[in-house]
N, C-alpha and C positions, 0 to 999 in steps of 0.2 A: 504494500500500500504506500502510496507516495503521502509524505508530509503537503499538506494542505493550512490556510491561514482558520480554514472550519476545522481541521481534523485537531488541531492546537489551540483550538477558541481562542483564537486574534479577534475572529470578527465579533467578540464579545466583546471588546475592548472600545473606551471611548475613543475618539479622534486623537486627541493629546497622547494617547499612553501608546496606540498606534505609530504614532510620529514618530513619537523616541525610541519606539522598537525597532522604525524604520532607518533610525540615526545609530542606534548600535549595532543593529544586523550589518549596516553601511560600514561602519569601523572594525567589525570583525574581518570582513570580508576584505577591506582594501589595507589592513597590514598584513595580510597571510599573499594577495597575489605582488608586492612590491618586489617579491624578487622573482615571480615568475619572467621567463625570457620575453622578447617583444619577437614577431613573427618577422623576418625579413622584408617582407610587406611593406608593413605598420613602421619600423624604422626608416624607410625609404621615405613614405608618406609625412612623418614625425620631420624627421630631417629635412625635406624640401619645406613644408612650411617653415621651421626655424629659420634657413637662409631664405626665405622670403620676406620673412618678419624681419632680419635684420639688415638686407637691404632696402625695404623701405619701412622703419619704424610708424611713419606720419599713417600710412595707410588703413590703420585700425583707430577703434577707438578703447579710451580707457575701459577699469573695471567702475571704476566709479560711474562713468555716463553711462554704461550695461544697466547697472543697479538702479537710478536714482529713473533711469527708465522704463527700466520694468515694475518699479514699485509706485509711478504717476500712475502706470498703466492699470494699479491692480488698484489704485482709490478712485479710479472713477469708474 
């Protein structure tokens, strides 16, 4: 039988306590694959944005403007 969010009554759970199970499930999970290897792919891919990004820095925008954009966007 496969592990389910019912078979483990998550979905009993309020929104809040859901969240945070969603934020440690998330930290178990991303210190154990940190040193899983990257596919040769995925480094190629990784790679060519970074020399993109650092020949043209101006080309992006900040995390702040991300942010302060996506959170006008969630009060109206």
């Amino acid at each position: 039988m496969s592990v389910t969010a019912k078979s483990l009554g998550i979905d009993k759970l309020d929104v809040g306590n859901r969240l945070a199970l969603i934020g440690e499930l998330w930290d178990s999970v991303s210190s154990e694959t940190e040193s899983l290897p990257l596919s040769v792919e995925l480094k190629a891919e990784l790679d060519q944005r970074i020399e993109e990004a650092e020949s043209n820095p101006d080309a992006g925008i900040s995390w702040n403007e991300v942010k302060e954009a996506t959170l006008a966007r969630l009060r109206n």
